[in-house]
VOTOR-708955 format. One record per residue (C-alpha): residue in three letters; y, x, z. Coordinates in Angstrom, 2 decimals, always signed. Each point is the difference from the previous one (the first is absolute). Example, Ala and Ser with C-alpha at 12.3 -4.5 7.8 and 13.67 -1.06 7.14 Angstrom:
2
 resn       Y       X       Z
  ALA   -4.50  +12.30   +7.80
  SER   +3.44   +1.37   -0.66
% end
This chain:
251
 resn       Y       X       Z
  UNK -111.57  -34.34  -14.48
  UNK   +1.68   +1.35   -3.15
  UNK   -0.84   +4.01   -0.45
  UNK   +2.74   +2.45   +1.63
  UNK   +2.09   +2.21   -2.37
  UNK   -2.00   +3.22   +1.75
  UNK   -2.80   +0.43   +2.00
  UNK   +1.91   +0.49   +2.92
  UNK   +3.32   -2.02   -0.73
  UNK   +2.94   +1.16   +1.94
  UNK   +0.89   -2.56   +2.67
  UNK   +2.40   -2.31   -1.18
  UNK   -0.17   +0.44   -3.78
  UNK   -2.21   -2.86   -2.11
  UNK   -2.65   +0.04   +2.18
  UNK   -1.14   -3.53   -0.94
  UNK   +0.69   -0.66   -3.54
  UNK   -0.70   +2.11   -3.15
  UNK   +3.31   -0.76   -1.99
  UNK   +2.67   +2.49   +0.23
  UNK   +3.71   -0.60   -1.43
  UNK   +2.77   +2.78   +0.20
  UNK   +3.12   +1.25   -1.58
  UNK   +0.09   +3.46   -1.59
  UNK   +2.13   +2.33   -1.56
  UNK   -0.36   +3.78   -1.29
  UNK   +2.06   +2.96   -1.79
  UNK   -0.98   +1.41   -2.25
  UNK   -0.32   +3.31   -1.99
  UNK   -0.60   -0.21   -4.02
  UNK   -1.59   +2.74   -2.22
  UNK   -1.24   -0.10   -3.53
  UNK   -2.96   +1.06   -1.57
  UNK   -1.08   -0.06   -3.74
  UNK   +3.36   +1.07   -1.14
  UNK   +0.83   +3.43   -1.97
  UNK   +3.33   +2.05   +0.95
  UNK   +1.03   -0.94   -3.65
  UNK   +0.40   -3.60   -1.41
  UNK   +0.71   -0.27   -3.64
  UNK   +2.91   -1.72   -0.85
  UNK   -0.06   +0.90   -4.14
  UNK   -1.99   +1.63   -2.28
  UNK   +0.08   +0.34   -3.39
  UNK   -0.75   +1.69   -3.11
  UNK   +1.62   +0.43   -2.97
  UNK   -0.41   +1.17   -3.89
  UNK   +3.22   +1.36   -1.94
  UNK   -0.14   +0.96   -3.70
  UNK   +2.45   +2.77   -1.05
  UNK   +0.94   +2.29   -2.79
  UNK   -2.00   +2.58   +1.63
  UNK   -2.93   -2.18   +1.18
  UNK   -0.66   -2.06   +2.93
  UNK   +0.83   +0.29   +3.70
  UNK   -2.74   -2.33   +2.15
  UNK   +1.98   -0.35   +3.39
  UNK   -1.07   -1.00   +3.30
  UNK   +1.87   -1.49   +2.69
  UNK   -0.49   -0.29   +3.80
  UNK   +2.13   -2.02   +2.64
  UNK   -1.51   -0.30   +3.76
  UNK   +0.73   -0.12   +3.65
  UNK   -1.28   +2.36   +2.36
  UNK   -0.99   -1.03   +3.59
  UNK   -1.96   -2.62   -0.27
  UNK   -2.16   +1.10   +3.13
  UNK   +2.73   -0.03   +2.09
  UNK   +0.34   -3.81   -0.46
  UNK   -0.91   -0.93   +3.86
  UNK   +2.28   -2.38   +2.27
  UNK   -0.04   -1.61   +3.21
  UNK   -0.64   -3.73   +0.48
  UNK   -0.99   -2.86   +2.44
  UNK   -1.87   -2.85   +0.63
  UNK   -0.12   -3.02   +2.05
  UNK   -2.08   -2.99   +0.37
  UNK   -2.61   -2.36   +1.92
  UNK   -3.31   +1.52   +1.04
  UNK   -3.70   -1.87   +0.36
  UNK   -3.03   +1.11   +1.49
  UNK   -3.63   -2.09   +0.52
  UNK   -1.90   +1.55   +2.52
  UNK   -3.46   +0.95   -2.08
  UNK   -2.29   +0.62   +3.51
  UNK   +1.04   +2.67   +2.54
  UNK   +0.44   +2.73   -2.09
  UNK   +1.28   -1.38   -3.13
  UNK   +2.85   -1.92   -1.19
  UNK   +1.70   -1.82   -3.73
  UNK   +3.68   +1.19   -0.28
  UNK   +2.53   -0.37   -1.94
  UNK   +3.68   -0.20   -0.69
  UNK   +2.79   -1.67   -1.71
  UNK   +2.84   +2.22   -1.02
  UNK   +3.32   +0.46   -1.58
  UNK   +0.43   +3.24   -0.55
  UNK   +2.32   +2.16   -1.75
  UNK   -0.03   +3.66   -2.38
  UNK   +2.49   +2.08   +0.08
  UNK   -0.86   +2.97   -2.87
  UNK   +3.21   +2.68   -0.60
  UNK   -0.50   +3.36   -2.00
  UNK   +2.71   +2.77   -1.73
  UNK   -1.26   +0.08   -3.20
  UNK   +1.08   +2.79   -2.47
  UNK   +0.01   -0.97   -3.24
  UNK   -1.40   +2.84   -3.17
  UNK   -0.22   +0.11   -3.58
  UNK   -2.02   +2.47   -2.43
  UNK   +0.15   +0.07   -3.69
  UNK   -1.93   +2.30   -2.24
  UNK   +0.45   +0.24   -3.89
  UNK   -2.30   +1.03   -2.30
  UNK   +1.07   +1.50   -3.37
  UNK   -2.32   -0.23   -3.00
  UNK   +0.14   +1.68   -3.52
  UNK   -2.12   -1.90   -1.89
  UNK   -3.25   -0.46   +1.84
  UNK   +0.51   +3.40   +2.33
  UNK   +1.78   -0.51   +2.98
  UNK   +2.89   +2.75   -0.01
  UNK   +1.90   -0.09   +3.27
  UNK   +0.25   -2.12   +3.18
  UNK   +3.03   -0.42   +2.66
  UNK   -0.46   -1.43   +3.53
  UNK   +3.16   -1.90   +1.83
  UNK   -0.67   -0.54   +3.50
  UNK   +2.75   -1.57   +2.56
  UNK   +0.79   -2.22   +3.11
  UNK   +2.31   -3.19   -0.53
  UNK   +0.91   -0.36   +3.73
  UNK   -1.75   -1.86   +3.47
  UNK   +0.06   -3.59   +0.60
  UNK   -0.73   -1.80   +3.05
  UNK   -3.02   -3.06   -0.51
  UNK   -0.52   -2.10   +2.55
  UNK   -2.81   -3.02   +0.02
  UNK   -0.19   -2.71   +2.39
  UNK   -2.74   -2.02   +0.12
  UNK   -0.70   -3.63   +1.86
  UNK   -3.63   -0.76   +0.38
  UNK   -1.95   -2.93   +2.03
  UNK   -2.62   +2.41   +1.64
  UNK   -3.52   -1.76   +0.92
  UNK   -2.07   +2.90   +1.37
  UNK   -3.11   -1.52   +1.71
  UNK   -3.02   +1.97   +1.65
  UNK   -3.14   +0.48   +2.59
  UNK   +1.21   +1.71   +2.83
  UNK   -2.36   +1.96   +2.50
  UNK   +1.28   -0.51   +3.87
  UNK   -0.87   +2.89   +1.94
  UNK   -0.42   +0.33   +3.83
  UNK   +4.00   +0.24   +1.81
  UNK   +1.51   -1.88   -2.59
  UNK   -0.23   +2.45   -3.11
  UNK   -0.76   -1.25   -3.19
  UNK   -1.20   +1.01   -3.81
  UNK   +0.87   -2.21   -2.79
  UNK   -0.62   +0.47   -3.75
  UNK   +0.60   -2.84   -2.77
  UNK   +1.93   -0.76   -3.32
  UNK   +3.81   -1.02   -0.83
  UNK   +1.19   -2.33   -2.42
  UNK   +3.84   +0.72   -0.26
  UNK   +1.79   -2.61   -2.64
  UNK   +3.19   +1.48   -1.33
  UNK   +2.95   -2.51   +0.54
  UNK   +3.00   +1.74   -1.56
  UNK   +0.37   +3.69   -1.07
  UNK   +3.45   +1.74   -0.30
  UNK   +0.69   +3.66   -1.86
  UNK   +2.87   +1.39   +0.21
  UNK   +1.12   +3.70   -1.81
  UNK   +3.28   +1.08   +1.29
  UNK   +2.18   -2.69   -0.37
  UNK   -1.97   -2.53   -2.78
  UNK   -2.15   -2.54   +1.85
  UNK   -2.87   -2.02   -2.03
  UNK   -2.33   -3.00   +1.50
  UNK   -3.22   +2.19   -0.82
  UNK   -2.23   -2.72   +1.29
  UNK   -1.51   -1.08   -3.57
  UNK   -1.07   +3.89   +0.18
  UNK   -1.62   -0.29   +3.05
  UNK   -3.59   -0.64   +0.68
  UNK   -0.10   -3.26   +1.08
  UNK   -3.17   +0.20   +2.72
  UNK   -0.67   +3.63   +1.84
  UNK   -3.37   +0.83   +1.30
  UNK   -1.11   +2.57   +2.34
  UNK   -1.88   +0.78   +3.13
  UNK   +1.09   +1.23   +3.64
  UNK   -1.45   +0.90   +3.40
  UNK   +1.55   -0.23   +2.97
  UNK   -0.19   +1.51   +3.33
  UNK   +1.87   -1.33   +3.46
  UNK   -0.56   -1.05   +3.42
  UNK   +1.05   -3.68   +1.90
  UNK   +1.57   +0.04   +2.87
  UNK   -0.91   -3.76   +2.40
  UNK   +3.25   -1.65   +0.87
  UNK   +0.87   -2.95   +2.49
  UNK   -0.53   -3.45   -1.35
  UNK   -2.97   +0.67   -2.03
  UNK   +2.11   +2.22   -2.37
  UNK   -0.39   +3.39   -1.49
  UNK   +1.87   +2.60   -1.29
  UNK   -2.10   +2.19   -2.90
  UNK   +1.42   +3.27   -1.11
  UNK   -1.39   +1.19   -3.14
  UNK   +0.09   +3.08   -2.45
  UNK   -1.19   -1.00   -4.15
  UNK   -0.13   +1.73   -3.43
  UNK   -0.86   -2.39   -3.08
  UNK   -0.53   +1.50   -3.52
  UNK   +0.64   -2.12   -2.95
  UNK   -2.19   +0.19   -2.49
  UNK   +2.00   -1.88   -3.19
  UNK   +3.11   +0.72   -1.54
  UNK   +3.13   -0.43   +1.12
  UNK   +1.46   -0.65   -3.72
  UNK   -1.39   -2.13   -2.52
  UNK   -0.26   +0.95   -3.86
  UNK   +3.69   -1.75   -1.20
  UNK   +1.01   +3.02   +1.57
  UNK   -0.95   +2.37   -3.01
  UNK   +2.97   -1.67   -1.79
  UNK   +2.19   +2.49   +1.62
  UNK   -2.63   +2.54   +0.92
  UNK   -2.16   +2.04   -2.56
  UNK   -3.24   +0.10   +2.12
  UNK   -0.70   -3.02   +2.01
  UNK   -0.09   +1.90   +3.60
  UNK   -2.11   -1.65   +2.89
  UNK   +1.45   +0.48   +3.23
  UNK   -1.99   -0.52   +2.96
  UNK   +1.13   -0.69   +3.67
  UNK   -1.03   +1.24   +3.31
  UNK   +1.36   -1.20   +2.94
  UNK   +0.18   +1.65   +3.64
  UNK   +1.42   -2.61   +2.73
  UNK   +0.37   -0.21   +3.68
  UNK   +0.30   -3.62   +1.33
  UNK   -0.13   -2.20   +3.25
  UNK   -1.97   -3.49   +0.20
  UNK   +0.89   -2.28   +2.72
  UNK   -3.04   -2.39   +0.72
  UNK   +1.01   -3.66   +0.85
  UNK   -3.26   -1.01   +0.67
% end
């Protein structure tokens, strides 16, 4: 007889065969990590001969609240599971999923002049200001394969840990009203890692229903490099991802 998917299987939920195929969907909280306040839009510097001698100028453009980039998203998908003994199982899901990212960003600039007599710096003159807010949101469709051991505990709890492999499908940014396809600056495969916690509740009809609690962290950038052709530094977002889902067990 084929293991059971916990030492004491509920009555009525795979009790005979170690293959498990469900349905699942989650929402989803997004925050971002490895991200400064600022992002650099422009800098530059400058050298200016004049009658008197020569100004060397440097200029500044950037966005503040970056860490305030977080969103709300969901996912939804197929589940598997391969019973691994009593205690242990192989699971993993198929997702679409969706990223929803919105911030207020205010947008500065700083200049600051230096004024040289020959080779002795005479004077210098700072300009500091704020251009105005914009709103930035970034959507993001991804193909989500997270896949992971999971520990089954006595009353139908369970422990999972594993790795996702999230592939970018399309990638929209839009600042107030100018949208851009962003996808070429996206990352085209995201990995990370997650855990999960949740407890299955036996059904009728050898069916389940799992509810579940699960935070991933991504661990590669968001952005790939082509984005420094409109950013001075190349930034390196990060992901992580805090979702609350259902899984309803077929089989």
């Amino acid at each position: 007889m084929a293991t059971t998917l916990r030492a004491e299987a509920p009555k009525g939920f795979d009790v005979v065969q170690p293959y498990h195929l469900g349905i699942t969907a989650s929402g989803t909280y997004i925050g971002i990590w490895h991200l400064n306040n600022d992002v650099y839009v422009k800098k530059e510097d400058n050298e200016t001969e004049t009658d008197d001698g020569l100004e060397k100028e440097h200029y500044e453009q950037y966005l503040s609240g970056g860490d305030d980039f977080k969103g709300i998203g969901f996912s939804f998908g197929i589940s598997g599971m391969r019973d691994m003994g009593e205690w242990f199982a192989l699971h993993a899901n198929l997702y679409i999923s969706l990223r929803h990212r919105f911030v207020n960003a205010k947008e500065h600039h700083w200049r600051e002049t230096e004024y040289y007599v020959g080779d002795s710096l005479d004077h210098t003159e700072n300009k500091k200001g704020s251009k105005g807010r914009y709103d930035i949101v970034l959507n993001y469709w991804s193909v989500d394969l997270p896949v992971g051991i999971r520990y089954k505990a006595p009353r139908g709890y369970f422990i999972e840990a594993g790795g996702l492999f999230a592939y970018i499908v399309s990638a929209n940014l839009k600042v107030d009203l100018i949208s851009l396809d962003f996808h070429s600056y996206a990352a085209g495969l995201e990995l990370g890692v997650y855990t999960t916690i949740g407890k299955t509740f036996p059904l009728p009809g050898n069916r389940a229903l799992e509810l579940f609690w699960n935070f991933t962290c991504g661990l590669t950038p968001l952005l790939n490099d082509r984005v420094a052709n409109y950013l001075y530094d190349q930034i390196r977002p990060r992901e992580w991802l805090a979702q609350a889902g259902a899984t309803l067990w077929l089989f």
